[in-house]
mmCIF file as Biopython writes it, N, C-alpha, C and O atoms, coordinates in Angstrom:
data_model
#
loop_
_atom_site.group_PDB
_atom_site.id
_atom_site.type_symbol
_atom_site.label_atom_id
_atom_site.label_alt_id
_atom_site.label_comp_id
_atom_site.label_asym_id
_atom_site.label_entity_id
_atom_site.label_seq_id
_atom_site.pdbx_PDB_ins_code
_atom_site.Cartn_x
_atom_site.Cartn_y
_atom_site.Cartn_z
_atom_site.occupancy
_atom_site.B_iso_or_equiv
_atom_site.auth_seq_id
_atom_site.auth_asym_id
_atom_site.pdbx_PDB_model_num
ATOM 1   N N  . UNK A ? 1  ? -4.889 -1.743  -18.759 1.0 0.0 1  A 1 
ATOM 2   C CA . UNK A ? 1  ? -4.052 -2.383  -17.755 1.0 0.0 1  A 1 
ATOM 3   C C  . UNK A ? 1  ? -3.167 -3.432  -18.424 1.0 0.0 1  A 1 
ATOM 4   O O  . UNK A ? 1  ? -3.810 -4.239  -19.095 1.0 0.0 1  A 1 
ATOM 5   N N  . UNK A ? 2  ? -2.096 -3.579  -18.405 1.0 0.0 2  A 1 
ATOM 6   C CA . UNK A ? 2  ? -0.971 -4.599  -18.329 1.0 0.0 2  A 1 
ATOM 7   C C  . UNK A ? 2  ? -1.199 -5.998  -18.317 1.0 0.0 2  A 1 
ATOM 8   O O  . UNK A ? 2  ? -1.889 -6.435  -17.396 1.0 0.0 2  A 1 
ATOM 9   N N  . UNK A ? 3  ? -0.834 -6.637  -19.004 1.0 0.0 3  A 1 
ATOM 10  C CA . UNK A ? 3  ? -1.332 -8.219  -19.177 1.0 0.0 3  A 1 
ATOM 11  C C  . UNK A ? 3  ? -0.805 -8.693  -17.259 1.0 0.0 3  A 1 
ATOM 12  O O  . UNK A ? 3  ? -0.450 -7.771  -16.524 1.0 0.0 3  A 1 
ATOM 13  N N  . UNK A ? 4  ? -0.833 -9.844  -16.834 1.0 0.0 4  A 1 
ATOM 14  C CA . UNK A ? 4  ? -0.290 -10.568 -15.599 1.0 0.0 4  A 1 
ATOM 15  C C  . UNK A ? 4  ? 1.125  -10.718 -16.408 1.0 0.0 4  A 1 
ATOM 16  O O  . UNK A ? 4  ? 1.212  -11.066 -17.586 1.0 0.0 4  A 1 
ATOM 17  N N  . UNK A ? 5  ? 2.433  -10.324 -15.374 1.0 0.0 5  A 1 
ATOM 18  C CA . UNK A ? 5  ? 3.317  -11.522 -15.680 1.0 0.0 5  A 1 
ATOM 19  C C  . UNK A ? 5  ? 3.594  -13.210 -14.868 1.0 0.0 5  A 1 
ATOM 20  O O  . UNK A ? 5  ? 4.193  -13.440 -13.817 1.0 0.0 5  A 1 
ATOM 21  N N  . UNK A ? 6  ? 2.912  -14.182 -15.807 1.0 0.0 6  A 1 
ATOM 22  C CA . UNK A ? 6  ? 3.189  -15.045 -15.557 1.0 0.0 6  A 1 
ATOM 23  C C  . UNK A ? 6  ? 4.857  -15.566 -14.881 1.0 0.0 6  A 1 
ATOM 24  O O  . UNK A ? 6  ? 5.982  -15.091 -15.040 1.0 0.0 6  A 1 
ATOM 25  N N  . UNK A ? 7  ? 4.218  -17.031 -13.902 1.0 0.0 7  A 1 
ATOM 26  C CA . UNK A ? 7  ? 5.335  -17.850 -14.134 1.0 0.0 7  A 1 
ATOM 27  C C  . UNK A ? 7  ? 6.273  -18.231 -15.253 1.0 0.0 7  A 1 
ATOM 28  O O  . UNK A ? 7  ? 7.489  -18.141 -15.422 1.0 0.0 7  A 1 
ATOM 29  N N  . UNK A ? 8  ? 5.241  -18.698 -15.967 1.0 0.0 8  A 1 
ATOM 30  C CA . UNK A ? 8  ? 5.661  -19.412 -17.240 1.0 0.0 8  A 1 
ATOM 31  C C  . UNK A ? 8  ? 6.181  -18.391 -18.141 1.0 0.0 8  A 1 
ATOM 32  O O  . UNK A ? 8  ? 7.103  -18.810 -18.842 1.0 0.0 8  A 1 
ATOM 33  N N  . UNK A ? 9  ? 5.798  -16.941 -18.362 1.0 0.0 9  A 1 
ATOM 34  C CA . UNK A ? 9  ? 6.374  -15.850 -19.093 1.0 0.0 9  A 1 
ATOM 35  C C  . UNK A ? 9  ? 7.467  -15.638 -18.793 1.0 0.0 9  A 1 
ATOM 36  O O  . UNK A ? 9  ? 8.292  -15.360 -19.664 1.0 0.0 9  A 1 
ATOM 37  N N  . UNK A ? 10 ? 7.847  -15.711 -17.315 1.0 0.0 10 A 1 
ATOM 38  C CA . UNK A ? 10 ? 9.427  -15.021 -16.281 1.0 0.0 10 A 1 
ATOM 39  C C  . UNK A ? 10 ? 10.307 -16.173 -16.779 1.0 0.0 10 A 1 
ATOM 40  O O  . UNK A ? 10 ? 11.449 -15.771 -17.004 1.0 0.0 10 A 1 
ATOM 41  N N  . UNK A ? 11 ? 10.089 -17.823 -17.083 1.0 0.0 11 A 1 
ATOM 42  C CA . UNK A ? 11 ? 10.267 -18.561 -17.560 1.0 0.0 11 A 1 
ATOM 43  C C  . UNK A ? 11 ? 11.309 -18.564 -18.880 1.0 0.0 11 A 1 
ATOM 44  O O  . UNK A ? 11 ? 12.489 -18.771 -19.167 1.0 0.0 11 A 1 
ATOM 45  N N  . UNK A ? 12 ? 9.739  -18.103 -19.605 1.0 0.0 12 A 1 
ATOM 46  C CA . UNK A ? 12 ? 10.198 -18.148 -21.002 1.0 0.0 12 A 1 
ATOM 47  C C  . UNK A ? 12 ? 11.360 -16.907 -21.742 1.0 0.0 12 A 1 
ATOM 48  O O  . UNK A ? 12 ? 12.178 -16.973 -22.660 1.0 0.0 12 A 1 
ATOM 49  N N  . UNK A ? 13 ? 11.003 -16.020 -20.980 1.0 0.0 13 A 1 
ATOM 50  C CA . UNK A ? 13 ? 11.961 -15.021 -20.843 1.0 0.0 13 A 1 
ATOM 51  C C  . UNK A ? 13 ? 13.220 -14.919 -20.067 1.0 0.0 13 A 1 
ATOM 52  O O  . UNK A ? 13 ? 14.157 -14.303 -20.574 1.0 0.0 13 A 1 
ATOM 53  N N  . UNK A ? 14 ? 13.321 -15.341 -19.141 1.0 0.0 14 A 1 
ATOM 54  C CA . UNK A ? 14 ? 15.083 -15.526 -18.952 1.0 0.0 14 A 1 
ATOM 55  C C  . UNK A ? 14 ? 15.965 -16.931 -19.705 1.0 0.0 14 A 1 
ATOM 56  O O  . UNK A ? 14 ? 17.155 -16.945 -20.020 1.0 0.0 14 A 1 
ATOM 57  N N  . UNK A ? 15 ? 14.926 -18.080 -19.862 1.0 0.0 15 A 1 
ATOM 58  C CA . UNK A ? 15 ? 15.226 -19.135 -21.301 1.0 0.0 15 A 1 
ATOM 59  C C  . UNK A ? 15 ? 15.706 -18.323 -22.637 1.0 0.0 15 A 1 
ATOM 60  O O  . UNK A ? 15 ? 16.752 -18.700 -23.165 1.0 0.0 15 A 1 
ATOM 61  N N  . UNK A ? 16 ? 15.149 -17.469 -23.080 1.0 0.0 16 A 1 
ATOM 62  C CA . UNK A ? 16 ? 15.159 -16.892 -24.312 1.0 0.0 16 A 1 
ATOM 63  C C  . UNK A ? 16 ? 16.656 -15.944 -24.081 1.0 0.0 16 A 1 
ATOM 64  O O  . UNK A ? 16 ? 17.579 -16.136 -24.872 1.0 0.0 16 A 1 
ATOM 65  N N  . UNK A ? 17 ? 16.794 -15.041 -23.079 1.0 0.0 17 A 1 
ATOM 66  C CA . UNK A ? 17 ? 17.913 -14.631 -22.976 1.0 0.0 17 A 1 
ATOM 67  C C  . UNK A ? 17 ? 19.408 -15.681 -22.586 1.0 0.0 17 A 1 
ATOM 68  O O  . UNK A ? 17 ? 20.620 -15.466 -22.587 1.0 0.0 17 A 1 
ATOM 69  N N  . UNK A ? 18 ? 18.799 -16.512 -22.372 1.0 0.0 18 A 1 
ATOM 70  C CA . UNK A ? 18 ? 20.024 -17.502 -21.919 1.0 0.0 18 A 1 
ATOM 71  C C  . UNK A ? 18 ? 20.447 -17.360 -20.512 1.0 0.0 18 A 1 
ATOM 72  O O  . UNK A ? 18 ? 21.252 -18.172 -20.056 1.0 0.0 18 A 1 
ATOM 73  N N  . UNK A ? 19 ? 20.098 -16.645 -19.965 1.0 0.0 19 A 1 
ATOM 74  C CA . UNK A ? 19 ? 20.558 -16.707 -18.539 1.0 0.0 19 A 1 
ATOM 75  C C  . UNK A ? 19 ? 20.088 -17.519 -17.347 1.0 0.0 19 A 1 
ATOM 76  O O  . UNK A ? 19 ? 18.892 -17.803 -17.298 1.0 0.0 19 A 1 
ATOM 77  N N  . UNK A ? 20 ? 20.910 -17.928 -16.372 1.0 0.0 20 A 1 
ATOM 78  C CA . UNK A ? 20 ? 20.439 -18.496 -14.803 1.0 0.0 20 A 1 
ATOM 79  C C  . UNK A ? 20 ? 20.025 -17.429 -14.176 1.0 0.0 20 A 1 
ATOM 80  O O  . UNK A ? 20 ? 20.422 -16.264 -14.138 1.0 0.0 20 A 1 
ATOM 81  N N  . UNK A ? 21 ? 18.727 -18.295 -13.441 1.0 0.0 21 A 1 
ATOM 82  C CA . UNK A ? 21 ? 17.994 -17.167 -12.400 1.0 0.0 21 A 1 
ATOM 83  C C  . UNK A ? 21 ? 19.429 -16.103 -11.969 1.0 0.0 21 A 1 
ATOM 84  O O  . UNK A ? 21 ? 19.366 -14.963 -12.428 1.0 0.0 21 A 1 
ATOM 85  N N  . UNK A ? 22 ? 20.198 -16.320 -11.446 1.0 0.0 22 A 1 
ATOM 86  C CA . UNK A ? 22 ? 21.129 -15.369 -10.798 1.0 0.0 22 A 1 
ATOM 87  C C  . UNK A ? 22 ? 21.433 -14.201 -11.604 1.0 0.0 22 A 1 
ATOM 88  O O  . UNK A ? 22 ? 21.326 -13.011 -11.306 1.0 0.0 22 A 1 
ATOM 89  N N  . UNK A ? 23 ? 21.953 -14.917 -13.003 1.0 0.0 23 A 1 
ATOM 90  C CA . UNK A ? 23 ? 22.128 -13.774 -13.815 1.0 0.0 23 A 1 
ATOM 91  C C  . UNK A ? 23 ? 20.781 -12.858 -14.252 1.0 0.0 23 A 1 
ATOM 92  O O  . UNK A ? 23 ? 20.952 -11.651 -14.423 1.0 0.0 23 A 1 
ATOM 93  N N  . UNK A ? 24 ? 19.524 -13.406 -14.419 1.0 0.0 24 A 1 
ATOM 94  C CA . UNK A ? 24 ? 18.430 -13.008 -15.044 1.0 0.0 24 A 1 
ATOM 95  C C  . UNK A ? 24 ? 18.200 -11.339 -13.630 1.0 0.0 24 A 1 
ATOM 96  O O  . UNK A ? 24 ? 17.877 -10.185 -13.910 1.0 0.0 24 A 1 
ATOM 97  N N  . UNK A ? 25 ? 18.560 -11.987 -12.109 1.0 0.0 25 A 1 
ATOM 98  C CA . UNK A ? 25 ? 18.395 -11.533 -11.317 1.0 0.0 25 A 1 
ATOM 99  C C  . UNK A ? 25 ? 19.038 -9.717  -11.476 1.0 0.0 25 A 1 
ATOM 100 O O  . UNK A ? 25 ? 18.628 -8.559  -11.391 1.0 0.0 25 A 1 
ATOM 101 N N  . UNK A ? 26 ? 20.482 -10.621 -11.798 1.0 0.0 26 A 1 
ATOM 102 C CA . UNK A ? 26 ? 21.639 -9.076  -11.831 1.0 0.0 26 A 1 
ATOM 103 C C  . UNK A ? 26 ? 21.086 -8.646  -13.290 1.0 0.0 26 A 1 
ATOM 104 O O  . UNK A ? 26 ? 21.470 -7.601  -13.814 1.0 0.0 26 A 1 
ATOM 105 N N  . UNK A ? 27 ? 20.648 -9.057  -13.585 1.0 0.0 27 A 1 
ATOM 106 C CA . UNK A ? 27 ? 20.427 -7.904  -14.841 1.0 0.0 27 A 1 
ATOM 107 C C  . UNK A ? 27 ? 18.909 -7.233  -14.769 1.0 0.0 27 A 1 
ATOM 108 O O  . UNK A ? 27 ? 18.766 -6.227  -15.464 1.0 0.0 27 A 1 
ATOM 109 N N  . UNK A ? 28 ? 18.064 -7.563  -14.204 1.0 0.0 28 A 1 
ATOM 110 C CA . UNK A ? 28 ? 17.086 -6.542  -13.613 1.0 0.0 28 A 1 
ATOM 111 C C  . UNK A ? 28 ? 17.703 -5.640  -12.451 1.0 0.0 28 A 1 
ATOM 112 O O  . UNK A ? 28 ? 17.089 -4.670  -12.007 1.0 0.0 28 A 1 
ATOM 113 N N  . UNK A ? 29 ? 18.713 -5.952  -12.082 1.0 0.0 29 A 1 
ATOM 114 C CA . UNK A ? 29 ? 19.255 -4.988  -11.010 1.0 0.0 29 A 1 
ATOM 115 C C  . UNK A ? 29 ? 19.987 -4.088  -11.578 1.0 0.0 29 A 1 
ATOM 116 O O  . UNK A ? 29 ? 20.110 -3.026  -10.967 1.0 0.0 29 A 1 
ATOM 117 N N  . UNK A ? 30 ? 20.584 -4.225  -12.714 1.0 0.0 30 A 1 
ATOM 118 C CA . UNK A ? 30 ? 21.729 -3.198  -13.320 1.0 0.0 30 A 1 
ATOM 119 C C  . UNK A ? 30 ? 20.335 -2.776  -14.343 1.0 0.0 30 A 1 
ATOM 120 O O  . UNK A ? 30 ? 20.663 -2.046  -15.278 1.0 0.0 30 A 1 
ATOM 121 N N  . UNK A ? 31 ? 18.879 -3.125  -14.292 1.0 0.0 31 A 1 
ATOM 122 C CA . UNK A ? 31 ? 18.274 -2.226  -15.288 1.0 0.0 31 A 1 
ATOM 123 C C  . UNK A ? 31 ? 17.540 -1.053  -14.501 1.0 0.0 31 A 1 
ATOM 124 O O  . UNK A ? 31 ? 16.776 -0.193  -14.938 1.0 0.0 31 A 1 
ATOM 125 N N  . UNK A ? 32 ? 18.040 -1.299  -13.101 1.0 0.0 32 A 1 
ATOM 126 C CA . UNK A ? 32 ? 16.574 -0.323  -12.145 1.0 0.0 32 A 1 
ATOM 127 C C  . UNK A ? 32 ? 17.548 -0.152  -11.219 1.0 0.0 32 A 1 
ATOM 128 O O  . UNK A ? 32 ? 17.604 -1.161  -10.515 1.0 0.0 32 A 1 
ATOM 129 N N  . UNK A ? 33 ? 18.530 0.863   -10.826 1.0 0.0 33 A 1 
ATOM 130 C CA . UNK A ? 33 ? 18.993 1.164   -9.816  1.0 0.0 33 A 1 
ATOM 131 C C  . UNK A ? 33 ? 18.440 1.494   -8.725  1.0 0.0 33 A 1 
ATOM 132 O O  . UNK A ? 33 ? 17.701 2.447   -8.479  1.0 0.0 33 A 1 
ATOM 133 N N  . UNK A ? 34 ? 18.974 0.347   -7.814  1.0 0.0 34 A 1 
ATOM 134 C CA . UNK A ? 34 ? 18.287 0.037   -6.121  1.0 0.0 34 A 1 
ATOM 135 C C  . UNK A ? 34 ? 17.620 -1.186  -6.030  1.0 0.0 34 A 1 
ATOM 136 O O  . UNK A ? 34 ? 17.501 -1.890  -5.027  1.0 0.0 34 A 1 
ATOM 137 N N  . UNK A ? 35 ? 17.225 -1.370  -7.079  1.0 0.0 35 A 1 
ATOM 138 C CA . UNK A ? 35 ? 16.757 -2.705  -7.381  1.0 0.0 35 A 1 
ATOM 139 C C  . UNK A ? 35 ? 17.335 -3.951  -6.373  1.0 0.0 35 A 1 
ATOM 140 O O  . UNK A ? 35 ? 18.531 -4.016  -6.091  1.0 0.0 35 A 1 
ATOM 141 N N  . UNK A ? 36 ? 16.427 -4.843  -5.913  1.0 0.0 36 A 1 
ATOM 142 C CA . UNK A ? 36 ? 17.368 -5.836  -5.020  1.0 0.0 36 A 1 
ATOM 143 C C  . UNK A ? 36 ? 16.888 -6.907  -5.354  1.0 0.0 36 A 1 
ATOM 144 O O  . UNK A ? 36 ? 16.394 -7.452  -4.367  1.0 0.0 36 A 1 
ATOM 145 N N  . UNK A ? 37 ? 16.761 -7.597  -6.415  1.0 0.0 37 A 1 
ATOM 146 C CA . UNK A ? 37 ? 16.025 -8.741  -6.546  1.0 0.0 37 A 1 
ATOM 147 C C  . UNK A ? 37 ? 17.439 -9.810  -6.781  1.0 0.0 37 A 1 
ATOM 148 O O  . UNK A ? 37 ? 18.516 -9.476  -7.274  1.0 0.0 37 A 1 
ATOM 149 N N  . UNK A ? 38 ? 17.006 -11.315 -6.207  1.0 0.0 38 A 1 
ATOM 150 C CA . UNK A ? 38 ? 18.072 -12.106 -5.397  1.0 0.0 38 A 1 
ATOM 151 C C  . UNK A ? 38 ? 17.539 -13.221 -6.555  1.0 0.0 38 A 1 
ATOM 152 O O  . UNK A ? 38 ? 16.685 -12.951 -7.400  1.0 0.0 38 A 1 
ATOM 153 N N  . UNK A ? 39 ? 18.489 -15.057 -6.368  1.0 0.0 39 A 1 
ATOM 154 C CA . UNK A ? 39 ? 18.095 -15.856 -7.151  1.0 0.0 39 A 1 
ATOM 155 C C  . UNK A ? 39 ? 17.074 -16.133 -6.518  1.0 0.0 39 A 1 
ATOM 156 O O  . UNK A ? 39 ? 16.033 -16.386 -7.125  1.0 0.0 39 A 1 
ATOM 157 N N  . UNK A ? 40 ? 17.148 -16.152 -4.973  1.0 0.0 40 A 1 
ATOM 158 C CA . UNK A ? 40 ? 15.311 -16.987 -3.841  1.0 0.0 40 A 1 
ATOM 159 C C  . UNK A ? 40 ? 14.067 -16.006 -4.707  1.0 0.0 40 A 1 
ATOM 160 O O  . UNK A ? 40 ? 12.965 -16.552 -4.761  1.0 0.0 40 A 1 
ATOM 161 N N  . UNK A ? 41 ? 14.158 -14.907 -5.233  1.0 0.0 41 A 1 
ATOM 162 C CA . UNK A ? 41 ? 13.408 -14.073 -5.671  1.0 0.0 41 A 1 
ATOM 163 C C  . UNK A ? 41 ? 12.783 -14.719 -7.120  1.0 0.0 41 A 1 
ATOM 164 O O  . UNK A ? 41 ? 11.707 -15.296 -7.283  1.0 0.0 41 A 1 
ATOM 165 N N  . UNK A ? 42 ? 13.730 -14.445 -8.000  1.0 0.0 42 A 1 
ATOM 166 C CA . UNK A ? 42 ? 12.895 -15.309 -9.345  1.0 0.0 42 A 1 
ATOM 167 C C  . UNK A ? 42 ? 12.487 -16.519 -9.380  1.0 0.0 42 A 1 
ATOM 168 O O  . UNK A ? 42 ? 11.677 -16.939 -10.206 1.0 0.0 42 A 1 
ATOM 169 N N  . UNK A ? 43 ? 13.256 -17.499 -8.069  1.0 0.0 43 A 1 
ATOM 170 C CA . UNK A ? 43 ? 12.935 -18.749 -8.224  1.0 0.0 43 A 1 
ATOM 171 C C  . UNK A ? 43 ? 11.421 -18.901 -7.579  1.0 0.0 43 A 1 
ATOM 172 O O  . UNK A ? 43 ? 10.655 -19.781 -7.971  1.0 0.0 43 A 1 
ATOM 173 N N  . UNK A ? 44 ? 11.038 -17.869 -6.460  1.0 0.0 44 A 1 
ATOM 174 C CA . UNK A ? 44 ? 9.341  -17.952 -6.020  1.0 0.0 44 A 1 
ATOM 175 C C  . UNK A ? 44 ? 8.399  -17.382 -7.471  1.0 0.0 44 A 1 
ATOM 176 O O  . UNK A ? 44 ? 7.387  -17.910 -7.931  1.0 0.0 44 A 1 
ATOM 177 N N  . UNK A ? 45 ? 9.085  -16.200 -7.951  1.0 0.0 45 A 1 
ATOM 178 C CA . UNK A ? 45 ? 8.085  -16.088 -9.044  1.0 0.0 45 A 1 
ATOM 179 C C  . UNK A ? 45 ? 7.942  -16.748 -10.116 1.0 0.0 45 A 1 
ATOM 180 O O  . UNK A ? 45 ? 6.963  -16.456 -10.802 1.0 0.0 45 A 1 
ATOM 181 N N  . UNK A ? 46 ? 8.826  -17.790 -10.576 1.0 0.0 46 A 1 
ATOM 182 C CA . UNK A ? 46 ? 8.832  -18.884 -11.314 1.0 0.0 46 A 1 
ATOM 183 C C  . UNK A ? 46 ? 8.128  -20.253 -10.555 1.0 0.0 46 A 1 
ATOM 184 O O  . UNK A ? 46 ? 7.626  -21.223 -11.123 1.0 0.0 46 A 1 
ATOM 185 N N  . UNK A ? 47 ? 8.206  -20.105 -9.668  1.0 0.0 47 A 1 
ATOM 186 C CA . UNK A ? 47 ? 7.042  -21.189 -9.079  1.0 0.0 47 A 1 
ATOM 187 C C  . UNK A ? 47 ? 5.933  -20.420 -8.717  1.0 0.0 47 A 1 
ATOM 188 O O  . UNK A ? 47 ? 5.284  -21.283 -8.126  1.0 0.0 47 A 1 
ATOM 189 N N  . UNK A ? 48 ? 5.442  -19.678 -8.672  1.0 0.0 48 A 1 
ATOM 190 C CA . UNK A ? 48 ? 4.055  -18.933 -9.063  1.0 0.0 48 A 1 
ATOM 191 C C  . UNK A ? 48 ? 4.144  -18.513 -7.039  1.0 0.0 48 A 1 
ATOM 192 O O  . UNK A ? 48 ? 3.046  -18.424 -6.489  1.0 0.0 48 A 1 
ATOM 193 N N  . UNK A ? 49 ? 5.027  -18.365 -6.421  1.0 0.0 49 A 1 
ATOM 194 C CA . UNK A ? 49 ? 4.938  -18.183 -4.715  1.0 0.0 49 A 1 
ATOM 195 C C  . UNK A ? 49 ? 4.393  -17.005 -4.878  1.0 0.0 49 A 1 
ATOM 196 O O  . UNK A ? 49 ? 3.215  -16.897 -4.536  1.0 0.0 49 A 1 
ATOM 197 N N  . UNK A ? 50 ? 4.985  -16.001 -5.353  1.0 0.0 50 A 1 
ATOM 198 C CA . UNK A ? 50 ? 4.756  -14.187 -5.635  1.0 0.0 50 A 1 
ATOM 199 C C  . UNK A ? 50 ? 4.779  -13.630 -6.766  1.0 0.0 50 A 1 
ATOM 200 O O  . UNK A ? 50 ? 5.177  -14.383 -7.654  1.0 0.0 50 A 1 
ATOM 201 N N  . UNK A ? 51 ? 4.499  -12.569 -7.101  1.0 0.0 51 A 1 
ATOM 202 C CA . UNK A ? 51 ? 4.742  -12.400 -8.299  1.0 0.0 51 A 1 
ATOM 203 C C  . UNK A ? 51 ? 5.420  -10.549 -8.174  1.0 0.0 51 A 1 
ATOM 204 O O  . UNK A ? 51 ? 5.483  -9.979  -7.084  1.0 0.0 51 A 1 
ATOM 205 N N  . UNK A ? 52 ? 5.761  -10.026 -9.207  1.0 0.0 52 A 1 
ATOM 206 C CA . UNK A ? 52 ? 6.651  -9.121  -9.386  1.0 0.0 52 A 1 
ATOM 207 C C  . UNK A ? 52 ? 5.760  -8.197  -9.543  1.0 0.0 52 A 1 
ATOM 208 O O  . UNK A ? 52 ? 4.829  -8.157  -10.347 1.0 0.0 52 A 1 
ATOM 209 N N  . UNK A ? 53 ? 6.146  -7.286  -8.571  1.0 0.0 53 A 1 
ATOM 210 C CA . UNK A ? 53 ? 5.745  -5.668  -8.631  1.0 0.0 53 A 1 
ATOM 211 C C  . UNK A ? 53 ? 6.544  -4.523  -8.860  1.0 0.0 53 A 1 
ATOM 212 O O  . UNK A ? 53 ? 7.759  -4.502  -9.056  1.0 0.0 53 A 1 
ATOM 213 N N  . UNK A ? 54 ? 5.582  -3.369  -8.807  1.0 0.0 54 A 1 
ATOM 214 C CA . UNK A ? 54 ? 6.262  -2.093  -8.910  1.0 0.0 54 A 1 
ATOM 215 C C  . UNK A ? 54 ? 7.122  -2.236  -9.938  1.0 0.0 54 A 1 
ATOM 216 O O  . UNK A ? 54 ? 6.660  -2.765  -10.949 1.0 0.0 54 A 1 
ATOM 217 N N  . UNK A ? 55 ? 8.778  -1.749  -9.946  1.0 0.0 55 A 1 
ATOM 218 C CA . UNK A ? 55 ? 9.841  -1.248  -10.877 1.0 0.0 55 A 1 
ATOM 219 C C  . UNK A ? 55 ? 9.915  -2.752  -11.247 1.0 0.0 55 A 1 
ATOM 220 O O  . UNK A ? 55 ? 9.732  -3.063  -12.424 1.0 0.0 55 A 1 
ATOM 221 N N  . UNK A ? 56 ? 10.148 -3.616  -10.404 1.0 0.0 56 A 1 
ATOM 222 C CA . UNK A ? 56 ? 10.765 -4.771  -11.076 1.0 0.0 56 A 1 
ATOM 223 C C  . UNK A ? 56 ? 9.928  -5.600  -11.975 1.0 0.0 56 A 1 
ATOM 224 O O  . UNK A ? 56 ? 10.489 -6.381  -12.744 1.0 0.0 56 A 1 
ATOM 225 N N  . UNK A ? 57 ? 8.594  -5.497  -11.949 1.0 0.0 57 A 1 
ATOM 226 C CA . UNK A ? 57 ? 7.771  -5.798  -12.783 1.0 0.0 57 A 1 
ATOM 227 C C  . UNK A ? 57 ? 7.575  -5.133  -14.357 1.0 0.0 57 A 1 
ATOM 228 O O  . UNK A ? 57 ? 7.330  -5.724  -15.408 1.0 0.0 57 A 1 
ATOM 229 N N  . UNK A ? 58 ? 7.823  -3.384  -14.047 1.0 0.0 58 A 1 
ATOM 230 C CA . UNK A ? 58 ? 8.057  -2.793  -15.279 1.0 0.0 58 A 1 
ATOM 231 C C  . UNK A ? 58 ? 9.708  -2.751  -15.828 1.0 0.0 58 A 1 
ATOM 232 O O  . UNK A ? 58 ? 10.044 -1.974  -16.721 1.0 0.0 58 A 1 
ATOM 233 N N  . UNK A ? 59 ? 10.575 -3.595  -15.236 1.0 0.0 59 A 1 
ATOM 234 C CA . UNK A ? 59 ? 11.659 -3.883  -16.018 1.0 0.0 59 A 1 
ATOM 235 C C  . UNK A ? 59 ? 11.425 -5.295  -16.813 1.0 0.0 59 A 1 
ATOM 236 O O  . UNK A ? 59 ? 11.933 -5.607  -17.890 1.0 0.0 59 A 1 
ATOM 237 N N  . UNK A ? 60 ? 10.494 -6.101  -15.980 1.0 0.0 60 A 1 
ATOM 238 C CA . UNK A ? 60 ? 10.077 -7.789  -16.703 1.0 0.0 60 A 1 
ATOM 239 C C  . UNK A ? 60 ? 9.381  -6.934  -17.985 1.0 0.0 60 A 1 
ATOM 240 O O  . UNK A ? 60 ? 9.914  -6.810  -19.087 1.0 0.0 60 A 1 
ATOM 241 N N  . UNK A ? 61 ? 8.385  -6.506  -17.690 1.0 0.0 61 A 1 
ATOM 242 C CA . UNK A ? 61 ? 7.813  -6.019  -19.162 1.0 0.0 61 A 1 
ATOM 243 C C  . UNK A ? 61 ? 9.080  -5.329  -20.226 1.0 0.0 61 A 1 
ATOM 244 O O  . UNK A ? 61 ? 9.296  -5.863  -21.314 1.0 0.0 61 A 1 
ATOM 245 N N  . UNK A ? 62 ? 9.716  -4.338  -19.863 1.0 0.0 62 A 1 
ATOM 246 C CA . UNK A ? 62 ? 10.583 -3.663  -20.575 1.0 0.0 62 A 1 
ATOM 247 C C  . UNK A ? 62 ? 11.031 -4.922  -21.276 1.0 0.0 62 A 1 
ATOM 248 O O  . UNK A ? 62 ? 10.817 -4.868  -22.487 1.0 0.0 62 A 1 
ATOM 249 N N  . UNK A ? 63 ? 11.712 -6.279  -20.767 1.0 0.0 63 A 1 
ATOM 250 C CA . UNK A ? 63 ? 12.653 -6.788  -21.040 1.0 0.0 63 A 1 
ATOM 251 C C  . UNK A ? 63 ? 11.562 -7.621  -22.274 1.0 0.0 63 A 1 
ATOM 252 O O  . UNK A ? 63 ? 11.969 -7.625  -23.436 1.0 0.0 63 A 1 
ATOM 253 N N  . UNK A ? 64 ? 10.666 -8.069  -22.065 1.0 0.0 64 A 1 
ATOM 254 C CA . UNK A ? 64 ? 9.511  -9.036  -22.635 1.0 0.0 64 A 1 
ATOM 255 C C  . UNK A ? 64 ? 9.511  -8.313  -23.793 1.0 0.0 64 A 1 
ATOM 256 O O  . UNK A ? 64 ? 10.057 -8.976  -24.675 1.0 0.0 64 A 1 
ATOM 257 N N  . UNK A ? 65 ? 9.079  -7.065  -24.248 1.0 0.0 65 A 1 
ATOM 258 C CA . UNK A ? 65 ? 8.832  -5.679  -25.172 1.0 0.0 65 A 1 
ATOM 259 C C  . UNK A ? 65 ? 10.242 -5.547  -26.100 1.0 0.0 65 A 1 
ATOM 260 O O  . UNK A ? 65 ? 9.997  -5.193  -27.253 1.0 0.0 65 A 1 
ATOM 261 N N  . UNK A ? 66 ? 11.514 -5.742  -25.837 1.0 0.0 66 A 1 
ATOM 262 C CA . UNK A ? 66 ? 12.206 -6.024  -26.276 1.0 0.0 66 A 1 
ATOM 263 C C  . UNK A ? 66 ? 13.359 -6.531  -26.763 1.0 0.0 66 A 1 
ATOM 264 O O  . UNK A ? 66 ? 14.415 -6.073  -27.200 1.0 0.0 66 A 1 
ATOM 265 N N  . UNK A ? 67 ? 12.853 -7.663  -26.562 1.0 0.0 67 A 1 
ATOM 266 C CA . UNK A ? 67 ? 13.220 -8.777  -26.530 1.0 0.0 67 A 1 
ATOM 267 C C  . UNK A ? 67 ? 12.550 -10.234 -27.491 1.0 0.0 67 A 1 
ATOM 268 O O  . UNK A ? 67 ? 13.047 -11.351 -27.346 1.0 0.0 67 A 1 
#
């Protein structure tokens, strides 16, 4: 099974790419077509409100993996 993605990982990973939640947002959306994830979206899973499932969770990993 798949490690958790953390707060602090979703964190450290859109830090590392350089992007604002918004952008971090549109670019899991242009990686998973249909995808709808918003800035209210990363900003709950960066405060630990929810955390990321299904596709959008295996695009956080994709992105973590290489990156």
């Amino acid at each position: 099974m798949s490690e958790p993605i953390t707060p602090e990982s979703i964190i450290e990973l859109r830090r590392r790419l350089g992007l604002s939640q918004a952008a971090f947002a549109s670019l899991l959306n242009s990686i998973v077509p249909g995808l709808a994830v918003n800035t209210p979206t990363v900003s709950r899973w960066e405060h630990g409100k929810h955390h990321p499932q299904g596709t959008a969770a295996a695009a956080i990993r994709h992105l973590m993996a290489v990156t």
